[in-house]
C-alpha positions as a printed NumPy array, in Angstrom:
array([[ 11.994,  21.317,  28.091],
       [  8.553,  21.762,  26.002],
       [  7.701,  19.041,  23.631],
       [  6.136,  20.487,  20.655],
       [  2.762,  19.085,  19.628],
       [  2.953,  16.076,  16.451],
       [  1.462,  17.196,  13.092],
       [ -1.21 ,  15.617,  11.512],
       [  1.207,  15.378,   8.671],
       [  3.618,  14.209,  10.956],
       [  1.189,  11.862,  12.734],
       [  0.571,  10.311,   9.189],
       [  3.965,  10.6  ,   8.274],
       [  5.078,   8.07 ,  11.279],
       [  2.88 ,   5.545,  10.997],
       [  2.77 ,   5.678,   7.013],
       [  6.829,   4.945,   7.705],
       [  5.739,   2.196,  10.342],
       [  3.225,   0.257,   8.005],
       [  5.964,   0.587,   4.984],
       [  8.915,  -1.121,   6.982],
       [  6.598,  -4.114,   8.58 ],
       [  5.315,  -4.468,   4.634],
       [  8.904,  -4.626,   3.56 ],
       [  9.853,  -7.067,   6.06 ],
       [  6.513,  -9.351,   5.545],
       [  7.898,  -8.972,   1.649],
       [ 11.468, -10.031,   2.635],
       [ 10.016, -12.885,   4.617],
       [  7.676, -14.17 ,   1.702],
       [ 11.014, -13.939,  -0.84 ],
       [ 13.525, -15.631,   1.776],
       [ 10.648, -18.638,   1.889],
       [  9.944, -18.775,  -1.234],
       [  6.606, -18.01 ,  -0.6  ],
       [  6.431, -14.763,  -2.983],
       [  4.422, -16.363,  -5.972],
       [  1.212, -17.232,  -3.686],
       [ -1.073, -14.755,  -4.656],
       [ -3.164, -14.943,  -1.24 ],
       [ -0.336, -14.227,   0.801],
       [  0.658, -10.415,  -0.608],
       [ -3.468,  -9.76 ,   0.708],
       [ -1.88 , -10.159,   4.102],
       [ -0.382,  -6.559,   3.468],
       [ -3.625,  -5.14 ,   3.317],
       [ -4.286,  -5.725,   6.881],
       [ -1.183,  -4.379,   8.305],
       [ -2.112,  -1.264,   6.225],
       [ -5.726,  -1.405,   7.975],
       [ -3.707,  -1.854,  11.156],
       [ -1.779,   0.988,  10.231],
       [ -4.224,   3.08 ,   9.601],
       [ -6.652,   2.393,  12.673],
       [ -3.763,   2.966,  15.082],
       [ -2.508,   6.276,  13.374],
       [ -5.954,   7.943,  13.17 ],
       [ -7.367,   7.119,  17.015],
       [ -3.92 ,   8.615,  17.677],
       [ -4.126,  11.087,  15.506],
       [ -8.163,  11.69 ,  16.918],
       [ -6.775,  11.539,  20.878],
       [ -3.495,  12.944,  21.021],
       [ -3.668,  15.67 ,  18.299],
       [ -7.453,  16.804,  17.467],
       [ -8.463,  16.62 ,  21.236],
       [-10.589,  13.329,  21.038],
       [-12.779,  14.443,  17.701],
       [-12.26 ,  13.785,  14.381],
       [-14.654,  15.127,  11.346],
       [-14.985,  11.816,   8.6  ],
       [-12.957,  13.884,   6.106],
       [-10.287,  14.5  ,   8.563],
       [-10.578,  10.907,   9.995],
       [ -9.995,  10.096,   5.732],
       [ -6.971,  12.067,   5.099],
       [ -4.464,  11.167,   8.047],
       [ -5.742,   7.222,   6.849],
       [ -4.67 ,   8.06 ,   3.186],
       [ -1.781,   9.646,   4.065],
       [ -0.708,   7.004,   6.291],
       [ -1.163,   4.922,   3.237],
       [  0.33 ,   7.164,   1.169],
       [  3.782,   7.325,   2.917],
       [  3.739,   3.276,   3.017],
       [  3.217,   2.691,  -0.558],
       [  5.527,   5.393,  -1.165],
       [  8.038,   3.724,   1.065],
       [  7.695,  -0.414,  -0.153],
       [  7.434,   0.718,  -3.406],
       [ 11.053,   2.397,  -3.453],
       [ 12.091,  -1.6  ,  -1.453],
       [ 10.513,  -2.614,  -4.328],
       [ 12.634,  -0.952,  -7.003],
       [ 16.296,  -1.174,  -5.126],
       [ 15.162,  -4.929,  -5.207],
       [ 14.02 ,  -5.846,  -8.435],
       [ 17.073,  -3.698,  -9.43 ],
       [ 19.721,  -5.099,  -6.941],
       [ 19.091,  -7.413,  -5.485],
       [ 16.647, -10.219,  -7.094],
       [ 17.532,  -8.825, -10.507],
       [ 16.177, -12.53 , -11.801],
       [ 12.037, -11.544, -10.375],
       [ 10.889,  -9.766, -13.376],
       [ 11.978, -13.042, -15.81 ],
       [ 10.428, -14.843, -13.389],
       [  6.841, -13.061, -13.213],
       [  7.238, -12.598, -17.162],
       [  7.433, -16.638, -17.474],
       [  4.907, -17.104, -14.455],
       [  2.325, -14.448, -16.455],
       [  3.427, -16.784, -19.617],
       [  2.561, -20.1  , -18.695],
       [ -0.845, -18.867, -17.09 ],
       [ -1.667, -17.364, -20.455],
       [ -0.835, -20.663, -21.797],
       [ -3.016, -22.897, -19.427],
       [ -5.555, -20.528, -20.61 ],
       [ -5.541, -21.835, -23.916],
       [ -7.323, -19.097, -25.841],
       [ -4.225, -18.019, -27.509],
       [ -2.274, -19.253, -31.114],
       [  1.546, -19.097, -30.55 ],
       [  1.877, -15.65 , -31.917],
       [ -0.558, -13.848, -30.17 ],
       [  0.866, -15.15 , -27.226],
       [  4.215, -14.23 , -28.126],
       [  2.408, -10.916, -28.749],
       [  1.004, -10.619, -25.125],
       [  3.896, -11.248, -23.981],
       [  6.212,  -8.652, -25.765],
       [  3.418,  -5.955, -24.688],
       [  3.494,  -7.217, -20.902],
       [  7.301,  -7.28 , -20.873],
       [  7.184,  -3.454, -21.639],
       [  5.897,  -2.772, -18.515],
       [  7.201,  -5.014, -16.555],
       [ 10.38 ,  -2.694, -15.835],
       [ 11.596,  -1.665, -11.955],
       [ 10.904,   1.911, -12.994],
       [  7.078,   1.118, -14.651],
       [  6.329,  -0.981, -11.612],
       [  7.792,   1.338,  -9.127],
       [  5.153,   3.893,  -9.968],
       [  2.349,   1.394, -10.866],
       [  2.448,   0.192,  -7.27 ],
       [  2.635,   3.913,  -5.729],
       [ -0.35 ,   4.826,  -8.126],
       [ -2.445,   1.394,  -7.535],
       [ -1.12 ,   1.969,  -3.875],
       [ -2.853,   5.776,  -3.452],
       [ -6.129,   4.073,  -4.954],
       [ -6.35 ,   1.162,  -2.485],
       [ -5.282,   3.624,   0.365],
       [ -8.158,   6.047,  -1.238],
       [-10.513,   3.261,  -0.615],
       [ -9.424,   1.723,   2.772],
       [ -9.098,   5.295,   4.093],
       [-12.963,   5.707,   3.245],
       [-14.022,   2.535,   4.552],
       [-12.111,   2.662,   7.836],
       [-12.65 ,   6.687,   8.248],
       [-16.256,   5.307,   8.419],
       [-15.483,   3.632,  11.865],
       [-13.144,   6.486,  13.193],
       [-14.767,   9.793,  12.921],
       [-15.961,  11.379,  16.228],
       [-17.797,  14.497,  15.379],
       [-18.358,  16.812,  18.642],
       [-21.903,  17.16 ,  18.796],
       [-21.501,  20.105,  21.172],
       [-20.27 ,  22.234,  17.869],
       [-22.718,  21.285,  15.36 ],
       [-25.621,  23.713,  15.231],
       [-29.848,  22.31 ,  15.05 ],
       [-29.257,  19.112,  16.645]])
């Protein structure tokens, strides 16, 4: 039996599902210890995606485009491998601010409250105010596609970065070297 060649799409596709479900559990882990209020810790993420992304590409770069990879090529299998994992953790996210902790938006709503309090630049009333506007977007739907969009931009800019350190050009095929 042949065994048909992976896509870069499909390449992407894999490890964008493989970054997503280790983010999900890393975000079930911080929740079940209580631990999802430290700011510091959700960075964490950010290196599994860089993880992701390094590991999809050089196998993307050696199994699929024969051991070269031009930057912008090297760029899109890393944002599409970010891509796919926001798209992933951000539907988690939304089943469980809407199933299953249905109490986390009160909760960031009076967390976002009492820093704007500690502040101490606000009367009553415009903190009242503040707090009306935030709670408009603070809905599983609204932050459901504010992650996937915020997502797509940090992917955008890890994907450049890292596509930096990735790329193998084949100088055999570039002409007036």
């Amino acid at each position: 039996m042949e065994t048909k060649a992976q896509s870069p799409a499909g390449n992407a596709l894999l490890y964008g599902a493989i970054v997503g479900v280790i983010s999900i559990l890393y975000t079930l882990i911080l929740y079940l210890a209580n631990l999802y209020m430290i700011n510091w810790l959700q960075y964490i993420s950010l290196i599994f995606m860089i993880g992701g992304m390094v590991l999809g590409t050089l196998n993307y770069r050696e199994k699929i485009a024969g051991g070269y990879l031009t930057y912008g090529k090297a760029f899109l299998s890393n944002f599409l491998i970010g891509l796919f994992a926001a798209i992933l953790s951000s539907i988690f996210f939304f089943f469980y601010v809407k199933y299953i902790n249905t109490g986390l938006i009160d909760e960031m709503m009076e967390v976002g409250r009492q820093k704007m309090e500690a502040a101490g630049n606000l009367s009553e009333e415009q903190l009242d105010k503040a707090v009306s506007i935030q709670s408009k977007f603070m809905s599983p739907v609204v932050m459901t596609l504010t992650g996937i969009v915020f997502n797509a931009f940090v992917s955008v800019v890890l994907g450049l970065i890292v596509a930096l350190f990735l790329k193998k050009e084949d100088k055999n095929l570039q002409p007036f070297t």
